[in-house]
N, CA and C atoms as an extended XYZ file, in Angstrom:
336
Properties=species:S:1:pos:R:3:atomname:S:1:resname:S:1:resid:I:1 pbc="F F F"
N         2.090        7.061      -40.988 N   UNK     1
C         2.588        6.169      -39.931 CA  UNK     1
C         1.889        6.532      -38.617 C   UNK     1
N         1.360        5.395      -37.943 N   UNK     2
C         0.622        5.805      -36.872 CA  UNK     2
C         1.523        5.543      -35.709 C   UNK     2
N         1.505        6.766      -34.846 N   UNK     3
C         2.031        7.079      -33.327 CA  UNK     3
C         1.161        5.667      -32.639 C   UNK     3
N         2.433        5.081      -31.805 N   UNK     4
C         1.305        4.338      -30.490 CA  UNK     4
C         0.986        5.355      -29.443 C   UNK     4
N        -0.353        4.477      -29.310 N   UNK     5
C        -1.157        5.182      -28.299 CA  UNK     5
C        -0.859        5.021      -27.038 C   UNK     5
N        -0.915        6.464      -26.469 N   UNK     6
C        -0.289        6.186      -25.269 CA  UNK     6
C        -1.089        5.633      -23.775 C   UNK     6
N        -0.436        5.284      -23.483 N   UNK     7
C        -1.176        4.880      -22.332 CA  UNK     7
C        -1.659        5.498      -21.003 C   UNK     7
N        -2.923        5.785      -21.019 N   UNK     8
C        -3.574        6.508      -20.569 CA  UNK     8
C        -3.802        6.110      -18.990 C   UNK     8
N        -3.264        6.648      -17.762 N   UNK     9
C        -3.257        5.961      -16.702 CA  UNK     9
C        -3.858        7.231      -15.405 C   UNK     9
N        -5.168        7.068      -14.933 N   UNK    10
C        -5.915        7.984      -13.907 CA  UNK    10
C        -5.117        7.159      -12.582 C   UNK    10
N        -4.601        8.307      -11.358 N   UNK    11
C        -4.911        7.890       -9.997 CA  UNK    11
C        -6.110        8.449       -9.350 C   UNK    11
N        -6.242        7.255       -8.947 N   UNK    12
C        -7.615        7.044       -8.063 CA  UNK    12
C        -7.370        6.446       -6.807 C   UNK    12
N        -8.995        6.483       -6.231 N   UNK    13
C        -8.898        5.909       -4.780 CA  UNK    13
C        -9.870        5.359       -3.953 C   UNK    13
N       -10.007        4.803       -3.199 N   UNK    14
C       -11.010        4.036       -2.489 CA  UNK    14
C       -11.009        4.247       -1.108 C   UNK    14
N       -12.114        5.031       -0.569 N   UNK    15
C       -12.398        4.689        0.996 CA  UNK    15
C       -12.909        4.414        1.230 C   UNK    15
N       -14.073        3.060        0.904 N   UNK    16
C       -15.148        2.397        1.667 CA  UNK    16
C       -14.307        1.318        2.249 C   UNK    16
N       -14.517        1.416        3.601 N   UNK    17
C       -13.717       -0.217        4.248 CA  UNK    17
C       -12.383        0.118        4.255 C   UNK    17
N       -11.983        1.084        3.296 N   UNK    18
C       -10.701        0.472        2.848 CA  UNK    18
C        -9.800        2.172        3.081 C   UNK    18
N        -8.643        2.467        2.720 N   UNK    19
C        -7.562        3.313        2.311 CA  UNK    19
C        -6.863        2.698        0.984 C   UNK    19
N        -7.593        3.188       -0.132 N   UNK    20
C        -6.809        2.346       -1.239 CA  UNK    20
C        -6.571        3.604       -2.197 C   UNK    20
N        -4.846        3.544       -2.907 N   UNK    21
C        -4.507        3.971       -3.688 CA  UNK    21
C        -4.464        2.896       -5.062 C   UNK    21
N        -5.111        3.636       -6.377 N   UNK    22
C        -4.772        3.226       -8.083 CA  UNK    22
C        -4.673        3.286       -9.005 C   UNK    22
N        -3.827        2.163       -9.310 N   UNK    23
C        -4.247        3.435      -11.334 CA  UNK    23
C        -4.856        2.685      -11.667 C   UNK    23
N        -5.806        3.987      -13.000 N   UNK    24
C        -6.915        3.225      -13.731 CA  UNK    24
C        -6.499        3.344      -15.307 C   UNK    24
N        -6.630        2.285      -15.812 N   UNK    25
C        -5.973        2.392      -17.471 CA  UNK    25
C        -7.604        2.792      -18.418 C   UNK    25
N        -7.882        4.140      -18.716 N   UNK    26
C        -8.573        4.421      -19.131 CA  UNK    26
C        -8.572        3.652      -21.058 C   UNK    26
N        -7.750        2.918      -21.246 N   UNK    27
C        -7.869        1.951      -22.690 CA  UNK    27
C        -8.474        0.982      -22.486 C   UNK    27
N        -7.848        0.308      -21.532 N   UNK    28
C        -8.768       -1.420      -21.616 CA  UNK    28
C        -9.448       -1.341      -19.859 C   UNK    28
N        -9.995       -0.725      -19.205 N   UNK    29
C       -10.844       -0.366      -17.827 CA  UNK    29
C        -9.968       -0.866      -16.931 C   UNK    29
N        -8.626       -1.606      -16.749 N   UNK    30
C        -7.994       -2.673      -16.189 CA  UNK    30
C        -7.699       -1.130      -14.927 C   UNK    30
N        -7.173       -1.996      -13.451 N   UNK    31
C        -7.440       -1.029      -12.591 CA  UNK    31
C        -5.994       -1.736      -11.050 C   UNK    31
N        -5.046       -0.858      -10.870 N   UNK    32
C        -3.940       -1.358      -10.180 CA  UNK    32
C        -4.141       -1.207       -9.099 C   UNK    32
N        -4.167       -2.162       -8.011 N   UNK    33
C        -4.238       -1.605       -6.842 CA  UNK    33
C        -2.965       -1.366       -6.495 C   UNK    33
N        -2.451       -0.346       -5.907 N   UNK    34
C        -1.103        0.430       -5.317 CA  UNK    34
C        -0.456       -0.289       -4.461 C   UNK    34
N         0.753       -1.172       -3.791 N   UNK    35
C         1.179       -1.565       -2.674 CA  UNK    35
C         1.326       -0.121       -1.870 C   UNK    35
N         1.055       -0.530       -0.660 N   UNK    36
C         0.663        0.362        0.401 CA  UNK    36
C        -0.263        0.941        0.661 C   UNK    36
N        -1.791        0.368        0.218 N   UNK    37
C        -2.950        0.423        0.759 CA  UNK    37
C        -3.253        0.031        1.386 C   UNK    37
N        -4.260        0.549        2.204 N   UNK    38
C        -5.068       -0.337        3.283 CA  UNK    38
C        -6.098       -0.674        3.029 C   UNK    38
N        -6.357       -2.180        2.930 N   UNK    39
C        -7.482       -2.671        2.674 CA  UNK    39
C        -8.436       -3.659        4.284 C   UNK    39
N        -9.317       -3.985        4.027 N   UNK    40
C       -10.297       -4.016        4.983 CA  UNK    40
C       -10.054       -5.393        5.327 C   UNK    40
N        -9.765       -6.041        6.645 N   UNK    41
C        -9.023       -7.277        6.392 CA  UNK    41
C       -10.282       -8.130        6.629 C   UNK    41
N       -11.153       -7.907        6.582 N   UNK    42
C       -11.933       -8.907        7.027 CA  UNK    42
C       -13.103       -9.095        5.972 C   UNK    42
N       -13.829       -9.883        5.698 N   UNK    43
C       -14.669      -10.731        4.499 CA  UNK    43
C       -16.328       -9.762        5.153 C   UNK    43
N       -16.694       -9.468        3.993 N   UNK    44
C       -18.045       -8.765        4.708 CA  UNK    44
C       -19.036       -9.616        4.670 C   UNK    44
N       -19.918       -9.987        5.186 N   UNK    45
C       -21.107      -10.810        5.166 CA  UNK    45
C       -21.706      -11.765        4.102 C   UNK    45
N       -21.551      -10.644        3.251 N   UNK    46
C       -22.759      -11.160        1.640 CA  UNK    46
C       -21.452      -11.989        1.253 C   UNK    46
N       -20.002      -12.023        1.263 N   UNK    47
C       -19.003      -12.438        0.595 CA  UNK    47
C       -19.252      -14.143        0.492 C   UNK    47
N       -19.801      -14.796       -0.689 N   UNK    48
C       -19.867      -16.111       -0.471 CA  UNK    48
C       -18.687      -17.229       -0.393 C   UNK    48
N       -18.769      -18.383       -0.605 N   UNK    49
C       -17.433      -19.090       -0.093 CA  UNK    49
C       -16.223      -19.074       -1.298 C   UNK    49
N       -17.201      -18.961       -2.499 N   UNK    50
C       -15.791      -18.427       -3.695 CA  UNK    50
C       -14.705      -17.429       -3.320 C   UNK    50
N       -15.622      -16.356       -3.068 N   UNK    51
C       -15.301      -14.661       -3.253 CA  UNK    51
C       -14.253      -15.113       -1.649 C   UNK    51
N       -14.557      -15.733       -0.907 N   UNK    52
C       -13.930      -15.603        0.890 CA  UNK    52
C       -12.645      -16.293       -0.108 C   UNK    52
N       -12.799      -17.688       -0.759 N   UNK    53
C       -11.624      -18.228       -1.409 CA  UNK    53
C       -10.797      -17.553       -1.872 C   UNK    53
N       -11.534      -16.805       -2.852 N   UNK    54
C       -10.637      -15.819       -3.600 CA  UNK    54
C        -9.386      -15.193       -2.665 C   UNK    54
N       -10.417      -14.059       -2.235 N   UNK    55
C        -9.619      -13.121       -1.320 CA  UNK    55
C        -8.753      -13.846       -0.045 C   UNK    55
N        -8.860      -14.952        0.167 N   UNK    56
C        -7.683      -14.799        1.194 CA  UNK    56
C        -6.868      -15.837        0.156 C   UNK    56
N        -6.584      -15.974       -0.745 N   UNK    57
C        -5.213      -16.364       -1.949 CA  UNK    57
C        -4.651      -15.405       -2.165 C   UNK    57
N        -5.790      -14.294       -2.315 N   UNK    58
C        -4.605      -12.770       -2.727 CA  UNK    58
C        -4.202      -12.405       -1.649 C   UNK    58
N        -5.288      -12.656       -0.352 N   UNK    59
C        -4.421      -11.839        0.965 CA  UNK    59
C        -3.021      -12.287        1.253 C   UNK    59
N        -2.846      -13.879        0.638 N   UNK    60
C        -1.403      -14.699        1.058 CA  UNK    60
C        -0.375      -13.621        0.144 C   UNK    60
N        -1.165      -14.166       -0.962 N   UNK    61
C        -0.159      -13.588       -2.340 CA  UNK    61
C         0.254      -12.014       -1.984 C   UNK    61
N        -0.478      -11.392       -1.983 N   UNK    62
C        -0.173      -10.235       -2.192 CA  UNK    62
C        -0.351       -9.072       -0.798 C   UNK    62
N        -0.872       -9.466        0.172 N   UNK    63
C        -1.032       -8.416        1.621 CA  UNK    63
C        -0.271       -9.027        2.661 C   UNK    63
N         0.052       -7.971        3.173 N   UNK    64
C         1.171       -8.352        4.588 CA  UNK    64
C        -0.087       -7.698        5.974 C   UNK    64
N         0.121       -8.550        6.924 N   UNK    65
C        -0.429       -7.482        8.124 CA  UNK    65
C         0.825       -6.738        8.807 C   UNK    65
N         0.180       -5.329        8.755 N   UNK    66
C         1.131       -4.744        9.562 CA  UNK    66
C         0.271       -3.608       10.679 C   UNK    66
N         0.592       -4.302       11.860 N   UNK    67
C         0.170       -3.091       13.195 CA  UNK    67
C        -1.351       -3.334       13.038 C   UNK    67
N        -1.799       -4.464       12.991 N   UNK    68
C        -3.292       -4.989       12.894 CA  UNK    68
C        -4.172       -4.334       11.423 C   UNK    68
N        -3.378       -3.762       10.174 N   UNK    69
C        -3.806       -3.539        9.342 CA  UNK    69
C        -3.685       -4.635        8.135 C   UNK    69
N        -4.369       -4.845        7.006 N   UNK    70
C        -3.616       -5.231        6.226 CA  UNK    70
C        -3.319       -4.309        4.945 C   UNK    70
N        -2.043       -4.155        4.282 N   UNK    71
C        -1.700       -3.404        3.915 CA  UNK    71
C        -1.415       -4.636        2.423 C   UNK    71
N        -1.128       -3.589        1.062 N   UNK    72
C        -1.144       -4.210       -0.183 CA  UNK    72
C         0.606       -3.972       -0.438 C   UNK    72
N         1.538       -5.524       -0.143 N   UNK    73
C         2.656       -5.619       -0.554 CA  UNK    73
C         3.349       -5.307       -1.978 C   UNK    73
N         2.221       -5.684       -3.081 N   UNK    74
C         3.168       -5.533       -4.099 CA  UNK    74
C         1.536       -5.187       -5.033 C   UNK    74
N         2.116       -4.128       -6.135 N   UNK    75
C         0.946       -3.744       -6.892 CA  UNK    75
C         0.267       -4.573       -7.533 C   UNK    75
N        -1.332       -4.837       -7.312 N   UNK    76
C        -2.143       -5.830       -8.045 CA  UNK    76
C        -2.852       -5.351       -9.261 C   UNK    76
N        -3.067       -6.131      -10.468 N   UNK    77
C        -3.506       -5.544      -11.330 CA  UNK    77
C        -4.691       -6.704      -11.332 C   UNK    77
N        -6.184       -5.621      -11.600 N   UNK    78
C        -7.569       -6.275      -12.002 CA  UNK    78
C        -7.482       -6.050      -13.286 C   UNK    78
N        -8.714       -7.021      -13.722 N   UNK    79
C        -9.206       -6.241      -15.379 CA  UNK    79
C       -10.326       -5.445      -14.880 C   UNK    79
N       -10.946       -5.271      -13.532 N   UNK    80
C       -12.154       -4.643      -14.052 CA  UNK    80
C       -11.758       -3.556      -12.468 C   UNK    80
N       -12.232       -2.400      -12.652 N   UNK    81
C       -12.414       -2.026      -11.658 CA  UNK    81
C       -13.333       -2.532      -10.060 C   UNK    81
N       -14.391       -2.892      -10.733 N   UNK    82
C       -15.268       -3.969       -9.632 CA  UNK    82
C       -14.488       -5.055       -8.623 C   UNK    82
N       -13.171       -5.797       -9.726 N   UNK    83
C       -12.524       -6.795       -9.067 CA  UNK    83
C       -11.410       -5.840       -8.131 C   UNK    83
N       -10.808       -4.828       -8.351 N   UNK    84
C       -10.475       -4.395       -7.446 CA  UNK    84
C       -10.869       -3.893       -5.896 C   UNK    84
N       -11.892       -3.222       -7.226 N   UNK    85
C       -13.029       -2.785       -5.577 CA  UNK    85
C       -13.653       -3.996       -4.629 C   UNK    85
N       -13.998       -5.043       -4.857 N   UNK    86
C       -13.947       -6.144       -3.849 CA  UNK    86
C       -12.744       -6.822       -3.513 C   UNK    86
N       -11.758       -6.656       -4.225 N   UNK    87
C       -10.491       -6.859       -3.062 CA  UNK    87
C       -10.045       -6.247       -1.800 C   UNK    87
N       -10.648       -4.990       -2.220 N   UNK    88
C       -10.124       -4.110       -0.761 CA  UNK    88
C       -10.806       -3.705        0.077 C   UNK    88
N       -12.446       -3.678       -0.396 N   UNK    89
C       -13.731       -3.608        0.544 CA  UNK    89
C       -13.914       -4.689        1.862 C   UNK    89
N       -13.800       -6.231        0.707 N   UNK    90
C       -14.003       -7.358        1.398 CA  UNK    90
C       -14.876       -8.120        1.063 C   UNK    90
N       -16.384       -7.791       -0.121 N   UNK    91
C       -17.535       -8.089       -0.446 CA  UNK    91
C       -17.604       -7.100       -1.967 C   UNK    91
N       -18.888       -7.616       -2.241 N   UNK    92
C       -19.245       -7.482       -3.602 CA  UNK    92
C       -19.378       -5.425       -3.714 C   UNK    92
N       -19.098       -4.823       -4.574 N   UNK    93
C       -18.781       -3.247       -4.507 CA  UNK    93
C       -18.677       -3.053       -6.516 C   UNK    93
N       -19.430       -1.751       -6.815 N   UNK    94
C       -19.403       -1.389       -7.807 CA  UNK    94
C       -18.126       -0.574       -7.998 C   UNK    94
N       -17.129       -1.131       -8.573 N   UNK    95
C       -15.917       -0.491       -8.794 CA  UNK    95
C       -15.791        1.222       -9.572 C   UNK    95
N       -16.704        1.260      -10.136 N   UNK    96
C       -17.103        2.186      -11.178 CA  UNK    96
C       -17.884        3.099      -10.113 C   UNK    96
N       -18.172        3.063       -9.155 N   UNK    97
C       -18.931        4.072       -8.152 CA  UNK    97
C       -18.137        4.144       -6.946 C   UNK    97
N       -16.846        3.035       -6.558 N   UNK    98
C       -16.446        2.913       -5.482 CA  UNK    98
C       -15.163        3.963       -5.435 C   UNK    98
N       -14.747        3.826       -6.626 N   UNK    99
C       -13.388        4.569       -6.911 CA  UNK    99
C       -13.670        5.641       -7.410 C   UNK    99
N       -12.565        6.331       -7.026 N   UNK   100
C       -12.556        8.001       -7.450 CA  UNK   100
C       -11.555        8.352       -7.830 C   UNK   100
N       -11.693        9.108       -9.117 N   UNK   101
C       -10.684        9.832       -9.499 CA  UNK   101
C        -9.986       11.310       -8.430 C   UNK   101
N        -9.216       11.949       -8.924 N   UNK   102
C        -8.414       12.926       -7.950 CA  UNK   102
C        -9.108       14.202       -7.698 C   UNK   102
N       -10.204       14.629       -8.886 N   UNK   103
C       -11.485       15.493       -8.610 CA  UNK   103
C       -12.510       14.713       -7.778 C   UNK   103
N       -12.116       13.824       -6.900 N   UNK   104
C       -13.572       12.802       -6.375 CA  UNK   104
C       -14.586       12.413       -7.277 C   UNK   104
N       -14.301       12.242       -8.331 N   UNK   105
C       -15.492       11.556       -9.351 CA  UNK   105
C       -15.348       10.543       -9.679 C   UNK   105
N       -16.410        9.813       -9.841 N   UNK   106
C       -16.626        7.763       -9.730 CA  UNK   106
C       -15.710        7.672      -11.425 C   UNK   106
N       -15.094        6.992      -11.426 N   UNK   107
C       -14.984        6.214      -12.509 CA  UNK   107
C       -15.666        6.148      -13.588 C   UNK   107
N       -17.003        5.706      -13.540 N   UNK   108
C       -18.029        5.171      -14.280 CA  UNK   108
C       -17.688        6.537      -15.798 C   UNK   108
N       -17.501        7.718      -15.256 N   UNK   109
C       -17.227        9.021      -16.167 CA  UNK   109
C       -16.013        8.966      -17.613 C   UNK   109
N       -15.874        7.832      -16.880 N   UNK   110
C       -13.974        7.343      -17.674 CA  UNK   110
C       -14.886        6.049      -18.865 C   UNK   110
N       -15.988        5.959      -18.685 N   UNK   111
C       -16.824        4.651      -19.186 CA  UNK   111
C       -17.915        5.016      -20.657 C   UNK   111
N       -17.818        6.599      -20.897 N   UNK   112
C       -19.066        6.671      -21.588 CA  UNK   112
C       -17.855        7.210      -23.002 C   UNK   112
């Protein structure tokens, strides 16, 4: 009889642009962003008119401003680490290099 597998969950973190706390589900790469992060409120340059679309639906949905920050109201779940990491940067970001585990090591290590 096989045990379920448990679910394997890294905190991690992001400081480019951003103050972001997450978990990373080392089974399927899927990646939480934490409510009560700080993410970067503003759209970075390269961000084209999709990606600007995108992000300010989640900024409604899911970020509050508080004290000229915007901060993450309720925990978001990506499938990919990347999609997290451009939620909270503001622009396109390798999720797998952006985030760090609690030894400061990229993600990408959680990948091979």
């Amino acid at each position: 009889k096989q045990m379920p597998s448990q679910k394997k969950e890294i905190k991690c973190f992001l400081t480019r642009n951003a103050n972001a706390q997450g978990l990373f589900n080392i089974d399927n790469h899927s990646l939480t962003v934490l409510s009560g992060s700080m993410i970067n409120p503003n759209h970075l340059p390269k961000l084209d008119g999709a990606g600007r679309q995108t992000r300010d639906r989640q900024f409604a949905e899911y970020t509050e401003e508080r004290d000229g920050s915007r901060i993450v109201k309720t925990n978001v779940r990506f499938d990919t680490p990347s999609g997290a990491a451009q939620f909270c940067v503001g622009g396109s970001s390798n999720g797998w290099l952006d985030w760090k585990d609690e030894a400061g090591q990229e993600l990408k290590k959680y990948r091979e």
